[in-house]
N, C-alpha and C positions, 0 to 999 in steps of 0.2 A: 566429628573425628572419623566414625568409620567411613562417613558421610567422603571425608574425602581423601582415605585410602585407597575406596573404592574406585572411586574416578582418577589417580594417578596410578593404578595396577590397569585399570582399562586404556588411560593415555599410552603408557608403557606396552599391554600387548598387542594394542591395535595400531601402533605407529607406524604410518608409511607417507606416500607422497602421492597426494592427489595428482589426478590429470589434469582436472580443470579446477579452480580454488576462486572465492569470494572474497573479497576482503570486504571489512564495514568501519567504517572512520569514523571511532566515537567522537571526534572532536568535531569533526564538520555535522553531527547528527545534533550535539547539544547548540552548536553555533547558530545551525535553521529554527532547533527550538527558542533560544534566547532572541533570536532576529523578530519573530509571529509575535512573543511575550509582549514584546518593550513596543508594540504596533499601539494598542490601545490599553493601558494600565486597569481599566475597567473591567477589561476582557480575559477572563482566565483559560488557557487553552489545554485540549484536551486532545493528546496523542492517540492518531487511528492507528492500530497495529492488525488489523483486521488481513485475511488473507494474507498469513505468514508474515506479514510487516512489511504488505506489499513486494514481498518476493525476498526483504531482507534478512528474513531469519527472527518469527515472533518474540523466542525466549530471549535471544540475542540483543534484541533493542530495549524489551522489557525491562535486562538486566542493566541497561545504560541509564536509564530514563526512572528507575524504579526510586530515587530517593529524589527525584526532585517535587518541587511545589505543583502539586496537580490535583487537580478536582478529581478526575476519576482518569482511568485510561479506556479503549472502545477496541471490542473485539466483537466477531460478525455472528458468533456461534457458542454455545455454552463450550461444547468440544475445545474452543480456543479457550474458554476459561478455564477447565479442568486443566490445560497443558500449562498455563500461568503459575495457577496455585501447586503445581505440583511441583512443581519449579523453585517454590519459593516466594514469587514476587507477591507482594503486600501492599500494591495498590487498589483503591476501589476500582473493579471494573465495570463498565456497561457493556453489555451485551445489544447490539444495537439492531442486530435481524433478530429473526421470527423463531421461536422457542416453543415448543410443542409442552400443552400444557404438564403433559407427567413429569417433564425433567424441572418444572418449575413448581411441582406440588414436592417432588423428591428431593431437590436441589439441599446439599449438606455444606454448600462453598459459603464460606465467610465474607461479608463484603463485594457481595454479586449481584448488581440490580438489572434486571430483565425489560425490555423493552415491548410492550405493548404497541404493533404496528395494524392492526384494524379492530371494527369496530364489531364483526363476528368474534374476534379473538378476547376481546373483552368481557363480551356477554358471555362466555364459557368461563372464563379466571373469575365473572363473579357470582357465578352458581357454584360454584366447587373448590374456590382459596378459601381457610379457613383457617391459616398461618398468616402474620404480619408478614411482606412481602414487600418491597421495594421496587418502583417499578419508574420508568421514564414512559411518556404517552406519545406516542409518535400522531401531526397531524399532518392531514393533505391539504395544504396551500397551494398546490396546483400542479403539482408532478404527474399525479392521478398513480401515484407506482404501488406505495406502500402509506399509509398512516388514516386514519379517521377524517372522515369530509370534513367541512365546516359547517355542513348543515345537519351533520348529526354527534355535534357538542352537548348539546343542550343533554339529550336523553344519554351521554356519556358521564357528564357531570354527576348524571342520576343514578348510576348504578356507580360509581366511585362512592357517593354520600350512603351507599343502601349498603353496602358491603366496609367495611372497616378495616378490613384484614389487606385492602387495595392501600397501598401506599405510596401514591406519587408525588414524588420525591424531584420530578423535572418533567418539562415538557421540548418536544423539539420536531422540525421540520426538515425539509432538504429542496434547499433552488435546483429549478432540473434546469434552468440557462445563466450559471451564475459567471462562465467565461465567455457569455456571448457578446456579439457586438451592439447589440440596441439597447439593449438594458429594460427596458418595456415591460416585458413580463417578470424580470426581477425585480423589478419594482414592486411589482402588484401584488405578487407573493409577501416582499416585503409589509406592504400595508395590509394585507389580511393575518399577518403574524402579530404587527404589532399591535392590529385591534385587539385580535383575540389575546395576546399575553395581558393586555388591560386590563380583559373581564377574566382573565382566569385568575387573576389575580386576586379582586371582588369575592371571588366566591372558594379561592383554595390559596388564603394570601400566606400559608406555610411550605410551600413549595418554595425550592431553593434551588434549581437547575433553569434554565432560558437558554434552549440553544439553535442556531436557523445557520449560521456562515459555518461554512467549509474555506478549504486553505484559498481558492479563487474569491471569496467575500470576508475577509479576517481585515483586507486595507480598509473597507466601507464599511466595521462594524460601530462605527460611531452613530449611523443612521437607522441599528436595528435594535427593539427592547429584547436584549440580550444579554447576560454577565459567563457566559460560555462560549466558544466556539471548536471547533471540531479540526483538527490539523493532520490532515490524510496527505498527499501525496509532496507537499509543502516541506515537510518534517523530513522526509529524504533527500532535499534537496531539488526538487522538478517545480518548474512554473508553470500552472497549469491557462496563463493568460494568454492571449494570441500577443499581448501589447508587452510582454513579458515585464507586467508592473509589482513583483515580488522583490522584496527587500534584500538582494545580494543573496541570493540561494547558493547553497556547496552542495553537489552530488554527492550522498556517502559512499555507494557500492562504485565498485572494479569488479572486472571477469580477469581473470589470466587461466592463461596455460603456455603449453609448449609447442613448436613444432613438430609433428611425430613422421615427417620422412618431406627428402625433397627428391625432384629429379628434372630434369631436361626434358623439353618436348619440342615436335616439331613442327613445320609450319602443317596445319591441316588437321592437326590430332583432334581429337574428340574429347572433353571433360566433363566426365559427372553422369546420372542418371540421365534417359530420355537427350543426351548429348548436347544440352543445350549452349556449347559453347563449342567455336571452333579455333584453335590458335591460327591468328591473325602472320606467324611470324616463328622463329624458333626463340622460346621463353622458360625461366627458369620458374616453377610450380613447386608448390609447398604443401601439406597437409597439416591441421590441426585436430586431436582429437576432441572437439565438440560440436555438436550438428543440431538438429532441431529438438532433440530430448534434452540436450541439455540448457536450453534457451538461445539458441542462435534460429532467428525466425526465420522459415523459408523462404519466405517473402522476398529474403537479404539476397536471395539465389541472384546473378549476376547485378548484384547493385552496391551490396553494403562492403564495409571495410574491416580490416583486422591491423591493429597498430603495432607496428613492429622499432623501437624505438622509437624515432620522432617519426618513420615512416609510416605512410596508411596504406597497405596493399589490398587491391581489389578480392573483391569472393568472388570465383568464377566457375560456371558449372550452377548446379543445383545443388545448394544445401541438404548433406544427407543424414540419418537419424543419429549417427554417432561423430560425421567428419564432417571439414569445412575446406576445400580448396581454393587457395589464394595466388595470385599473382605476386613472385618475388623477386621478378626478374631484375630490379631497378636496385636492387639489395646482393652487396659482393659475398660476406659472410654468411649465408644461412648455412645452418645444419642442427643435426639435430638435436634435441631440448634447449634450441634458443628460445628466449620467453616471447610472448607473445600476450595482446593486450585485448580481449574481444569485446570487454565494454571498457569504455573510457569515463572516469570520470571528471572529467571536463569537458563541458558542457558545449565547448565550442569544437569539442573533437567531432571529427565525422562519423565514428563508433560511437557518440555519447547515446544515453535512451532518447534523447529529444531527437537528433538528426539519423538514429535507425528507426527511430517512429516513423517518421517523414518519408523516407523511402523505403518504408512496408505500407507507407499508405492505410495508418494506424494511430494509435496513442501509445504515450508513452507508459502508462497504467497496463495493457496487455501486456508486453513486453516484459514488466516489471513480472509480475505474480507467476509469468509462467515459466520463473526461472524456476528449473524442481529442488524441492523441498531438501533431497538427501543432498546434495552440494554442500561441500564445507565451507564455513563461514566462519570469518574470523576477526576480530573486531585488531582495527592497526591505531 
């Protein structure tokens, strides 16, 4: 109750009107979840919210996702778990990067299981854990990034049995080419998973987590011993396949803002930083106030688009920290706080993250996370 006096005295005195605003489409967010579910009925999937929710606002989707059927949810840092639970949300979480052992001998979070990702890291948790501990075992199938080789299981196994206090609870890997074209090395990973999920089974057959596919391997997990999978960039809607073989994906997030001033120019004029643009012609120019702080990538500097009803007017100029200069000339009514659209989400817009990946000559993952953080987000 005070609980939420509080927050409607704070809606109440800090109400105003952003510049730039998020929106997040609970319904296209549960839709991409139930699309992944119904892939494989064997396959219980487990939303990544790691790095803000991939730029979507972590509490925000937490709060969307928090009562449905899910094994656990995956965040990348204890930090993300402390902001979960404080929140409220009452999913088990995994923590799926690397946790420095004091936060995990101190750790006071209910239903927070710690991921074990080498095999020095291990050999520390089991000199000095001396609390039951829940933990997932990350191994290296062939990424060489993060997780325990496969030639040194064996003597991992040994300190798991030597210590009691170690409780693994799941074990899991990561394809480093799981959208590529040959498949070759996916493969082989895959058959060094399934060997070993065999024998770890042999020898720790109470284990209860199996997880190796990410949102690019959830279609082909019928081929892997797995009853998990991991649904990161998927779960927002992005298809992370070149063949684009994902089950009817919906973008969740839009960017909007407004126009914050227009004016006439003439043929010759100069626009932006370092001038990288010359008007070709005398043309009607726009400004938006969002620039590269606030995730409009510079990259976008004379390439990318900003949608203005059904119109896509050019960025021209060099994308600057706070503004974005477009081409409006093709457009009779501007002025100003006409809205404006800087991410699209539909996917076949030319502002969407898939086709501003493209011409930043990037993925749609950067893009996504380096939207900032304080942006208001607001679920439509």
């Amino acid at each position: 109750m005070v609980k939420t006096l509080i927050e409607k005295w704070r809606q109440w005195r800090f109400s105003y009107t952003p510049l730039v605003e998020l929106t997040i489409s609970k319904d296209r967010l549960i839709h991409n979840l139930r699309a992944f579910q119904n892939i494989n009925k064997n396959i219980a999937i487990a939303p990544v919210l790691k790095s803000n929710a991939y730029g979507h606002g972590l509490t925000l989707v937490a709060k969307i996702i928090d009562n449905e059927n899910l094994p656990f949810i995956i965040v990348d840092s204890y930090h993300e778990a402390m902001i979960l639970r404080n929140e409220g949300i009452r999913s088990v979480v995994l923590i799926i990067g690397y946790t420095p052992l004091g936060n995990i001998l101190k750790n006071k979070l209910r239903n927070v299981v710690f991921t074990i990702v080498g095999y020095e890291q291990l050999e520390k948790i089991s000199k000095e854990l001396v609390r039951s501990t829940d933990f997932h075992l990350k191994i290296d199938t062939g990424m060489r990034r993060q997780g325990i080789l496969l030639k040194d299981i064996d003597k991992s196994m040994g300190l798991i049995r030597n210590n009691k206090s170690i409780r693994i609870v799941g074990i899991c890997s990561h394809l480093a080419d799981a959208d590529g074209k040959t498949g070759n090395f996916t493969d082989s990973q895959i058959n060094s998973w399934n060997n070993l999920v065999m024998e770890w089974k042999k020898e720790f057959p109470n284990t209860k987590y199996f997880h190796l596919s990410a949102t690019a391997t959830i279609i082909c997990s019928e081929k892997i011993t797995a009853n998990v999978a991991r649904l990161g960039i998927g779960l927002y809607g992005i298809d992370p396949t070149e063949e684009g073989l994902m089950p009817n994906l919906k973008p969740v997030l839009e960017m909007k803002s407004v126009i914050s001033g227009a004016k006439t120019i003439v043929k010759g004029d100069r626009v932006g930083y370092d001038i990288t643009f010359e008007a070709p012609r005398a043309m009607r120019i726009a400004t938006i106030p969002a620039g590269y702080y606030e995730g409009v990538d510079r990259r976008l500097s004379n390439k990318g688009f900003i949608k203005i009803g059904n119109a896509f007017c050019p960025v021209i100029g060099r994308v600057s920290m706070n503004i974005t200069t477009i081409d409006v000339t093709a457009i009779s009514d501007i002025k100003l706080d006409t809205p404006v659209t800087i991410i699209s989400s539909n996917p076949s817009d030319k502002n969407s993250f898939i086709n501003n990946a493209q011409l930043a000559g990037t993925i749609a993952y950067e893009l996504m996370v380096h939207i900032p953080q304080q942006l208001r987000r607001k679920i439509v």
